[in-house]
C-alpha positions as CSV (number, residue, x, y, z in Angstrom):
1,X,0.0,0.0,0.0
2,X,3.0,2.4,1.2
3,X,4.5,1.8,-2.8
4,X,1.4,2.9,-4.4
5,X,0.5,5.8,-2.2
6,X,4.3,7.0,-3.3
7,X,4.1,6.3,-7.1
8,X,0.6,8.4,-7.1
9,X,2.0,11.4,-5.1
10,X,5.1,11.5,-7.7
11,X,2.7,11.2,-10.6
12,X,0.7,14.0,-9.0
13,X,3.9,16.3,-8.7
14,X,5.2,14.9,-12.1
15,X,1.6,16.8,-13.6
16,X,2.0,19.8,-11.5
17,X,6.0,20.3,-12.8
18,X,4.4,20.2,-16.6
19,X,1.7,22.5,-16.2
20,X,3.9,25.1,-14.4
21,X,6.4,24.4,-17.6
22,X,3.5,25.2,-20.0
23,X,2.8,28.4,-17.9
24,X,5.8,29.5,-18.0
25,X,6.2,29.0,-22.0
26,X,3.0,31.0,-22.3
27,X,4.3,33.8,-20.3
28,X,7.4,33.7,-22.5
29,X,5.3,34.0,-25.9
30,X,3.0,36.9,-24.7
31,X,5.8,38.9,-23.0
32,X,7.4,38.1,-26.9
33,X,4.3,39.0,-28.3
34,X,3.8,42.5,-25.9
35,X,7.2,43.6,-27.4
36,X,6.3,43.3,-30.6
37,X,2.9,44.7,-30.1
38,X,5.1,47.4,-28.5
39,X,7.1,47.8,-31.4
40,X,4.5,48.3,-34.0
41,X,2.6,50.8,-31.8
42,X,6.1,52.5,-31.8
43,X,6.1,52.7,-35.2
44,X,2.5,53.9,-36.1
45,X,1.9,56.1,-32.9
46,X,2.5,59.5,-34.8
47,X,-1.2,58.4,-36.7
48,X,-2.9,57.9,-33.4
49,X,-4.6,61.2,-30.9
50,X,-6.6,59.4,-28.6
51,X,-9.4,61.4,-27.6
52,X,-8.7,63.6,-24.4
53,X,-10.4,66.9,-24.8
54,X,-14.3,68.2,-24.0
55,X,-15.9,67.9,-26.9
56,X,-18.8,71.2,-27.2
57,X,-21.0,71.5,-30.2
58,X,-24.2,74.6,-31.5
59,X,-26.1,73.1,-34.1
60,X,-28.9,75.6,-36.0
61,X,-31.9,74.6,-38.3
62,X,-33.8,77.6,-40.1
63,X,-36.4,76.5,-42.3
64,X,-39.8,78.0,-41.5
65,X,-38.9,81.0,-43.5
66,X,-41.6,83.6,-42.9
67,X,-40.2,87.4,-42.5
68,X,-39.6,88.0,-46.5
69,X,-41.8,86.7,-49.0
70,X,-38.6,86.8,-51.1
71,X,-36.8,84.2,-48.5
72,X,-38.8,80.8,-49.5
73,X,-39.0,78.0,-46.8
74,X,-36.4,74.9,-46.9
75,X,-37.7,71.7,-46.2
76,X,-34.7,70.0,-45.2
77,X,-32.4,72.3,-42.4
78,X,-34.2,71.3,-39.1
79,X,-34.0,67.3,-40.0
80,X,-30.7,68.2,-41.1
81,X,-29.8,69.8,-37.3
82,X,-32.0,67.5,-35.4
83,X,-29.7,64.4,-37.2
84,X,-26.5,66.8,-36.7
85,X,-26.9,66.8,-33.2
86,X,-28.2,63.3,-32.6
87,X,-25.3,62.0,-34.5
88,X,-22.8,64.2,-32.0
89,X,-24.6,62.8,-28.9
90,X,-23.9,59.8,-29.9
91,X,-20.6,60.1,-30.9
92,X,-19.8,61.3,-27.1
93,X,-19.7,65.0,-27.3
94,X,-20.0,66.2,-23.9
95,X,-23.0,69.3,-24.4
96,X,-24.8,70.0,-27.9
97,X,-26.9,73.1,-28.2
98,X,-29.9,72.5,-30.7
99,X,-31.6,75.7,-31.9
100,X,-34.3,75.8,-34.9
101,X,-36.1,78.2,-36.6
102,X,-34.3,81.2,-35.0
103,X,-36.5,84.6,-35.3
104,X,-33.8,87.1,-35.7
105,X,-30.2,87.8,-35.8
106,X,-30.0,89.3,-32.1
107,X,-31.1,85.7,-31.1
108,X,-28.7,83.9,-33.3
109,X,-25.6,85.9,-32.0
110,X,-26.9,85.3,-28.3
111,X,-27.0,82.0,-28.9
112,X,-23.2,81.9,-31.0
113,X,-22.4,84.2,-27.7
114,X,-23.3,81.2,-24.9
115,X,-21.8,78.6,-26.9
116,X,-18.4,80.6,-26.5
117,X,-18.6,81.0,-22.9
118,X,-18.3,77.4,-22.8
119,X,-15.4,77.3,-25.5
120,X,-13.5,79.1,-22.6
121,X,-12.4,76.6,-20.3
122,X,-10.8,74.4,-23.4
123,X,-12.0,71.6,-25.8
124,X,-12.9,71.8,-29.4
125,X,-16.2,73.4,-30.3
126,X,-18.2,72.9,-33.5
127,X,-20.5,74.9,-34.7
128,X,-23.1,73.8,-37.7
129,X,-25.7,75.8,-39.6
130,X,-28.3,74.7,-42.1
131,X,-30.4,77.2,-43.6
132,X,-30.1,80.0,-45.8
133,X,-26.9,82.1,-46.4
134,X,-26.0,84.9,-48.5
135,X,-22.9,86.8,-49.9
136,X,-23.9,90.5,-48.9
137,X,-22.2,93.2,-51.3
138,X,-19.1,93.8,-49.1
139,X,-18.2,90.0,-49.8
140,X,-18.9,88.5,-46.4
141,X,-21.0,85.7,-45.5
142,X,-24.1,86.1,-43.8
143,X,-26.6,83.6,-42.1
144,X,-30.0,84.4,-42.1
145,X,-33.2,84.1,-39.2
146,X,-36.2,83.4,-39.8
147,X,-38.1,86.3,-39.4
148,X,-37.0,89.0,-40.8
149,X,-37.4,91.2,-44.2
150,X,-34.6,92.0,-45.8
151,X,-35.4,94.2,-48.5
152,X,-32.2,95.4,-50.0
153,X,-28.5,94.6,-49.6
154,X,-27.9,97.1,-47.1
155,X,-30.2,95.8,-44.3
156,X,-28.3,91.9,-44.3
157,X,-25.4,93.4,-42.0
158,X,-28.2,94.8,-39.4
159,X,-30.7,91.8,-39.9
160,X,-28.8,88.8,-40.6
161,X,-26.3,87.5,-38.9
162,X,-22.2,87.4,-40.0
163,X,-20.8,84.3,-40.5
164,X,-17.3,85.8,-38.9
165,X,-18.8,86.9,-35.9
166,X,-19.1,83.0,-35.1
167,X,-15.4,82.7,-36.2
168,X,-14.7,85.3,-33.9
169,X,-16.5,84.5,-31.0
170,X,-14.6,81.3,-31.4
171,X,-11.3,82.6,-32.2
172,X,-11.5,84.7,-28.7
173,X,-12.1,81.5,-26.6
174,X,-9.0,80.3,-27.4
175,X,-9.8,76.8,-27.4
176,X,-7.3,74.3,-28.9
177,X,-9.7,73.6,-32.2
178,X,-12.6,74.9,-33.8
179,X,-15.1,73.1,-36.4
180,X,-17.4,75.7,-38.5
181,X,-19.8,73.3,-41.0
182,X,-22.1,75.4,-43.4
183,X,-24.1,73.7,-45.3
184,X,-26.6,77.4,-46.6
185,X,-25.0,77.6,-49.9
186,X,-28.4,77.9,-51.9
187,X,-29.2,80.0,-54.2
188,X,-29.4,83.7,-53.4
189,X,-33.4,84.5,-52.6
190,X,-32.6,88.2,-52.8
191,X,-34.0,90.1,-55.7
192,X,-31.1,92.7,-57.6
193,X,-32.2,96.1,-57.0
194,X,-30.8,99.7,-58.9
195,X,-27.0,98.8,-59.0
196,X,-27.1,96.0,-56.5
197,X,-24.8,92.8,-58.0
198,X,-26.7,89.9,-56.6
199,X,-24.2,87.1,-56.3
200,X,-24.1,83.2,-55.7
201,X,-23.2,81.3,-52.7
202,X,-21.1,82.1,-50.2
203,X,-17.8,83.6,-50.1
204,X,-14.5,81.6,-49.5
205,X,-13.7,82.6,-45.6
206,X,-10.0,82.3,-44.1
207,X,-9.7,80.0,-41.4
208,X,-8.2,81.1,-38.1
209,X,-5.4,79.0,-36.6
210,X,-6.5,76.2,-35.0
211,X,-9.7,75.4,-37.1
212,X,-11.7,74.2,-40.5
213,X,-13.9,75.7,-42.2
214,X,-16.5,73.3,-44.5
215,X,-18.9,74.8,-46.5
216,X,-21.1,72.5,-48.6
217,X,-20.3,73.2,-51.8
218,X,-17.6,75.3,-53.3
219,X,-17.4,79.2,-53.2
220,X,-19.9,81.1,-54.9
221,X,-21.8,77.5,-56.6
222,X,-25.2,76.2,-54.7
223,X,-26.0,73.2,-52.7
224,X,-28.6,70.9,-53.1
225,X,-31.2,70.1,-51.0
226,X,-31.6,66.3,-52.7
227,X,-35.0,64.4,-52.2
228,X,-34.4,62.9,-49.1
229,X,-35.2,63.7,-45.4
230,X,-31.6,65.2,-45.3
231,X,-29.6,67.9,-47.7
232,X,-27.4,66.1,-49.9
233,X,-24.0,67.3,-48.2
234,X,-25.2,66.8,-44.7
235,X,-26.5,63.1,-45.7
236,X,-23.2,62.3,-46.5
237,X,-21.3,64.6,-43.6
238,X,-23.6,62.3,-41.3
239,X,-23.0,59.0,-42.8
240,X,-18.9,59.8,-43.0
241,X,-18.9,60.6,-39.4
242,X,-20.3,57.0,-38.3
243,X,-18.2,55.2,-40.6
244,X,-15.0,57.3,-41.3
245,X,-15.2,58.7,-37.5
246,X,-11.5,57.2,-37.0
247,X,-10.3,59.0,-39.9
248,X,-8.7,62.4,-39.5
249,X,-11.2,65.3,-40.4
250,X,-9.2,66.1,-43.5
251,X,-9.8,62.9,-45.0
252,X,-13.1,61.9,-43.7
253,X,-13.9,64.9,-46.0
254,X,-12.1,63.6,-48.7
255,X,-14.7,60.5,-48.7
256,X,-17.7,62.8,-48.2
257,X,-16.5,64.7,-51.4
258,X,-16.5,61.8,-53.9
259,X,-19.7,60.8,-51.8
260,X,-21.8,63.8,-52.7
261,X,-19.9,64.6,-56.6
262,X,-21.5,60.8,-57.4
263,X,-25.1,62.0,-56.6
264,X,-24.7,65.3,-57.8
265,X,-22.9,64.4,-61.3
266,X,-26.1,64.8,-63.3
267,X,-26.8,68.7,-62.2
268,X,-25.4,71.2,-64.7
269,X,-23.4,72.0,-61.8
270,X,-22.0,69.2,-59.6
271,X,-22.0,70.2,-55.9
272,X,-18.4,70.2,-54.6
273,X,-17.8,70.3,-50.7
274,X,-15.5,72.9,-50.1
275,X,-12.8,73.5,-46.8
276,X,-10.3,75.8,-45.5
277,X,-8.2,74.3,-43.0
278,X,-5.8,75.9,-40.3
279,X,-5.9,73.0,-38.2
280,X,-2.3,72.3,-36.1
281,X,-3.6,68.9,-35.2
282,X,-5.7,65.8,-36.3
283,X,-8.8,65.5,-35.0
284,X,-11.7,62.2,-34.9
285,X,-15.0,62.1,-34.7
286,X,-14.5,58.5,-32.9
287,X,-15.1,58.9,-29.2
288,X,-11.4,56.9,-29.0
289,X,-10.2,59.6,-31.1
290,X,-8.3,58.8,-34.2
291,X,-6.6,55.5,-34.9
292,X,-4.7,53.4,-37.6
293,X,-7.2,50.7,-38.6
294,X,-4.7,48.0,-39.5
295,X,-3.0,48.6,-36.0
296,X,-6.3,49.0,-34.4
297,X,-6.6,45.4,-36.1
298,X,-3.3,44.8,-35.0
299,X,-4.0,45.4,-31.2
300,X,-7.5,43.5,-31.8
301,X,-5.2,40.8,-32.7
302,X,-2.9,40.9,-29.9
303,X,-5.6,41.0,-27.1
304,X,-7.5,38.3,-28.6
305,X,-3.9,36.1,-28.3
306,X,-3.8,37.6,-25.2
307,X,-7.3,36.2,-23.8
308,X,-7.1,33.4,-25.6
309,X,-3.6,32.3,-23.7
310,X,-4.8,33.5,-20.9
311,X,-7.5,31.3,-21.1
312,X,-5.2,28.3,-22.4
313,X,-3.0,29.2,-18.7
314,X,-6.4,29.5,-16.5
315,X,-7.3,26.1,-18.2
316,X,-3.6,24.6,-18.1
317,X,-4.1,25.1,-14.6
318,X,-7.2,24.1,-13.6
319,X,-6.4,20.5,-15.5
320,X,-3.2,20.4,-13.2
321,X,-4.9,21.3,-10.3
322,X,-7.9,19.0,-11.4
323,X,-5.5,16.1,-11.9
324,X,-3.3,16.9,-8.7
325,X,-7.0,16.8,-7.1
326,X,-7.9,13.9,-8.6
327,X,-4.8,11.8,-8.1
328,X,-5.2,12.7,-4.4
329,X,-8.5,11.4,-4.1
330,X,-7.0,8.4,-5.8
331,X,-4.5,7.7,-3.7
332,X,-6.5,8.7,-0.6
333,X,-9.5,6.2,-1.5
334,X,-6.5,3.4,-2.5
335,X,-5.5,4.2,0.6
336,X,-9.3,3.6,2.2
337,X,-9.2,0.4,0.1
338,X,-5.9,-1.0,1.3
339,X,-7.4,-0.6,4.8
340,X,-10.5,-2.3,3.9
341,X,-8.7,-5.0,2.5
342,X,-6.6,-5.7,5.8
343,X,-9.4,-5.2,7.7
344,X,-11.2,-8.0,5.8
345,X,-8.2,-10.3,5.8
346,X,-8.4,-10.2,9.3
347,X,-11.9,-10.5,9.2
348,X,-11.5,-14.0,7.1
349,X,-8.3,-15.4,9.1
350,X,-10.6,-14.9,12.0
351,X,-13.5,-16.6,10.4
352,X,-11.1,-19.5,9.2
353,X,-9.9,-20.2,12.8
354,X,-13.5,-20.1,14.1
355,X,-14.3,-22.7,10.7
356,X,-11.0,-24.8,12.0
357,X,-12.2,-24.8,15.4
358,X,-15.9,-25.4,14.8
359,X,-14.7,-28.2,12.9
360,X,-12.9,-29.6,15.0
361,X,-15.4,-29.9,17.5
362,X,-18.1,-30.9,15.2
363,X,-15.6,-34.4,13.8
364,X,-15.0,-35.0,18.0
365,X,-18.9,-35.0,18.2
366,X,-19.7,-36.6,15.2
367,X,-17.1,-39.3,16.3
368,X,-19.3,-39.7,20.0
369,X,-22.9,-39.5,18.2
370,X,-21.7,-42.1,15.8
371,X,-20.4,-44.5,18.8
372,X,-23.4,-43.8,20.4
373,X,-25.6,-44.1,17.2
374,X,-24.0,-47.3,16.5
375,X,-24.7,-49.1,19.6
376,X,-28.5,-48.0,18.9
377,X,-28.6,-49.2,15.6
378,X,-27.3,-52.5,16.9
379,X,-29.8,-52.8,19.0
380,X,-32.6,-51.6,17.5
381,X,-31.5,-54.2,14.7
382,X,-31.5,-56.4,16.9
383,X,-34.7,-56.0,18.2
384,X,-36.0,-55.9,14.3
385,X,-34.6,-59.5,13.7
386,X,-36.3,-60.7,16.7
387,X,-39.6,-59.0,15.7
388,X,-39.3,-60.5,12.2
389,X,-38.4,-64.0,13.6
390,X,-41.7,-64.3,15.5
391,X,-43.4,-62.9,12.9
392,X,-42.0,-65.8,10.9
393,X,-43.4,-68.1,13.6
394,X,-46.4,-66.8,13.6
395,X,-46.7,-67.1,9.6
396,X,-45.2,-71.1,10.1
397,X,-47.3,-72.2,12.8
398,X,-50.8,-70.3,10.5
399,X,-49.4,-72.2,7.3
400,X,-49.5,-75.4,9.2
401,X,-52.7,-75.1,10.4
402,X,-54.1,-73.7,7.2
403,X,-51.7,-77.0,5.6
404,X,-54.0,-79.2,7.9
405,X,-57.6,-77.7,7.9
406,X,-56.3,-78.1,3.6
407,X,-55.8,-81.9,4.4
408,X,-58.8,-82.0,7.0
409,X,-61.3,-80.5,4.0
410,X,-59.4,-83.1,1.5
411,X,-60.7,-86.2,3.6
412,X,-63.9,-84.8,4.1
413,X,-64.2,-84.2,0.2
414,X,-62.5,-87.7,-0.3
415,X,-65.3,-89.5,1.7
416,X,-68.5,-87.1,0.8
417,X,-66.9,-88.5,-2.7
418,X,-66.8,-92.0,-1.9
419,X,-70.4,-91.6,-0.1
420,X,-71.4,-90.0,-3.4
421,X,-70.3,-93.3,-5.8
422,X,-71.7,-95.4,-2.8
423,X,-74.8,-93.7,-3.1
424,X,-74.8,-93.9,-7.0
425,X,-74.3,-97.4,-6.8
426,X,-77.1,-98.2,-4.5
427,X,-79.6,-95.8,-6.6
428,X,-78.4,-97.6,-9.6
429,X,-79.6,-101.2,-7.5
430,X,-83.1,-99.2,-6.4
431,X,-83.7,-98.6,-9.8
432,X,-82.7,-102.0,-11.4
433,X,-85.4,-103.6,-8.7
434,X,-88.1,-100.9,-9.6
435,X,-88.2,-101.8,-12.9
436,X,-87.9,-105.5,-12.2
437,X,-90.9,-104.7,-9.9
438,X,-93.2,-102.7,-12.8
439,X,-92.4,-106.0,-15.2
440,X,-93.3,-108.4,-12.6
441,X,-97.0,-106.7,-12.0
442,X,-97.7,-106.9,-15.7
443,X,-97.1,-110.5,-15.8
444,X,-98.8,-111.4,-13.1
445,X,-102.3,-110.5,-14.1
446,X,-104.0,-112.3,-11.0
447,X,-103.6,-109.7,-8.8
448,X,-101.5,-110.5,-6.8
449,X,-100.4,-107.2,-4.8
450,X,-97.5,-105.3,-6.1
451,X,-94.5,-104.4,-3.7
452,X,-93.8,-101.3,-2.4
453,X,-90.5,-99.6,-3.8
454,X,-88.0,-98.8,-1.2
455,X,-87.1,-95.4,-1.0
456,X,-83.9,-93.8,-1.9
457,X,-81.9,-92.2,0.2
458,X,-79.1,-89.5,-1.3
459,X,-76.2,-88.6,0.8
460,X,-75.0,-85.6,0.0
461,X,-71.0,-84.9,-0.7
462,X,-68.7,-82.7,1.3
């Protein structure tokens, strides 16, 4: 028992040495595979700005155009900023301002004026507009409320808001980056008057350090509004921020471009998105900030390695400690076995003795029953013998006196037989005279008396 207790407690420590080989082996290949993770992410890290800053947007709709019979209504501007900022919510900006349909220009610098308070304490800020937006006749940009008249050229700078003064009010916060999206390139709704020079779109604008300007077509042409819930730049502009979000800014537009040139090929002009860019830094729409899909990939890579020998080590070592556990119970119910087994030799050797002994015992008093039997049987025997030998007298002396009544009835029948003949005999005589009689009578006709036959007497047989 000691022997195979031993050999099962160096099998067990035999399992435990190779599963704390195989852990180490793993540990070797992911600290290999960390360093070259390492490496790469060395190489590629210049592409990568992972997200840091607070992220601050003001998104404007103006559609419901009522102030100027010459300003039509747009159907598209308020889906267009209600999308805008949905689409920034969800890509983790911390606070987006929504405004729609805003009455007048006092109300759109008041709200351009808030969202720079909050531009103050750092972060990038974005600011979008949809709606309609004119190139006054001093060649500035301005974007236009709801509802007010505008009559001639000269009331835009007291009625309408300035595009610059939102680059301004950004430009003195001094945050790190700045976003301006205009997508109000339509056609000018303003009617030439006198000398007045009427003219297209919007005007190119210089970008102040530290931010992008993107217009939605290209300076002085008109944007499309397109058939769908959304205008056709900012369909795009939404659907390159989900799926290009990792990309740079820069190139995200570059996507957006071809993007919106496809669906606008067949107009007589194509729409062109447009940008001026002073930007000292890349920047994501990705709430992890920018990154390197093939290393993002990479690193995707690596961590699933990583789990998955993790996994392999957690599992390694569960089986070791499942065998050690299991080869302990072994040897601990071997153990329980051995112990039975003793205990039930010792059980049996005591059972044989007891068999010896109650044998023993049993031949000494089979030996007296059988003296004592045999001196019973003799006699009993004996006693049969004499019981059968008067029985055998008995059946003698009744044969001889059946043998004798058999002779006794044989004389009787002997003489009844010889009285019988006798008898025949004389009834033969008696006959002989009575017929000698009957003759004599007839020849004797003289009457002389006839005599009397003598009766016959039968004896009968025995």
């Amino acid at each position: 028992m000691t022997t195979n207790i031993r050999l099962i407690s160096i099998m067990a420590l035999l399992s435990l040495l190779a599963a704390a080989c195989n852990q180490e082996n793993i540990k070797q290949s992911q600290t290999k595979m960390g360093g070259q993770e390492k490496q790469s992410t060395q190489n590629k890290v210049d592409s990568i700005v992972p997200r840091t800053e607070k992220r601050y947007a003001l998104v404007i709709g103006n559609a419901n155009y009522v102030g100027d019979p010459n300003i039509k209504p747009l159907k598209n501007p308020v889906n267009d900023a209600k999308d805008m900022a949905q689409t920034l919510r969800e890509l983790g900006f911390d606070q987006v301002m929504l405004k729609t349909n805003i009455p007048n220009g006092e109300a759109m610098e008041k709200a351009v004026h808030q969202f720079s308070l909050k531009l103050e304490g750092g972060g990038v800020g974005l600011f979008y507009y949809a709606g309609h937006g004119i190139q006054g006749a001093d060649g500035e940009n301005y974007l236009i409320p709801t509802q007010v008249s505008i009559p001639t050229q000269v009331e835009i700078k007291r009625r309408a808001m300035p595009a610059k003064y939102v680059l301004d009010k950004m430009e003195y916060a001094r945050n790190e980056l700045n976003i301006i999206i205009l997508d109000a390139c339509r056609n000018n709704p303003l009617p030439a008057r006198g000398r007045e020079v009427v003219k297209s779109g919007l005007a190119e604008m210089p970008s102040p350090a530290g931010s992008i300007i993107i217009f939605a077509t290209a300076p002085g042409a008109r944007a499309y509004d397109g058939y769908g819930r959304n205008g056709v730049f900012t369909k795009y502009f939404l659907k390159g921020m989900k799926k290009y979000g990792h990309m740079d800014i820069e190139q995200m537009l570059k996507r957006v471009r071809n993007a919106v040139g496809r669906e606008t090929k067949q107009e007589s002009v194509p729409q062109v998105p447009w940008q001026n860019s002073s930007l000292k830094r890349d920047f994501c729409f990705s709430p992890s900030g920018c990154f390197d899909p093939a290393l993002e990939e990479a690193r995707r890579q690596a961590k699933i390695q990583k789990e998955r020998a993790e996994r392999a080590q957690a599992k390694l070592k569960k089986q070791a400690e499942d065998k050690a556990k299991r080869l302990a119970e072994e040897a601990e119910k071997t153990k329980r076995e051995l112990e039975k087994a003793r205990r039930q030799v010792q059980i049996e050797k005591e059972r044989a003795n007891k068999a010896r002994r109650e044998a023993k015992n049993a031949q000494a008093e089979a030996v007296n029953k059988q003296s004592q039997t045999d001196t019973a049987a003799v006699a009993k025997a004996k006693q049969q013998l004499e019981a059968k030998k008067q029985l055998l007298d008995q059946q003698t002396k009744a044969l001889k006196q059946q043998i004798k009544q058999l002779k006794e009835k044989k004389r009787l029948a002997e003489e009844a037989e010889k009285r019988a003949k006798k008898a025949q005999r004389e009834a033969k005589i008696q006959r002989k005279k009575a017929e000698a009689e009957k003759q004599q009578p007839q020849q004797q006709s003289t009457g002389a008396p006839a005599r009397e036959a003598a009766p016959i007497t039968i004896i009968p047989a025995f």
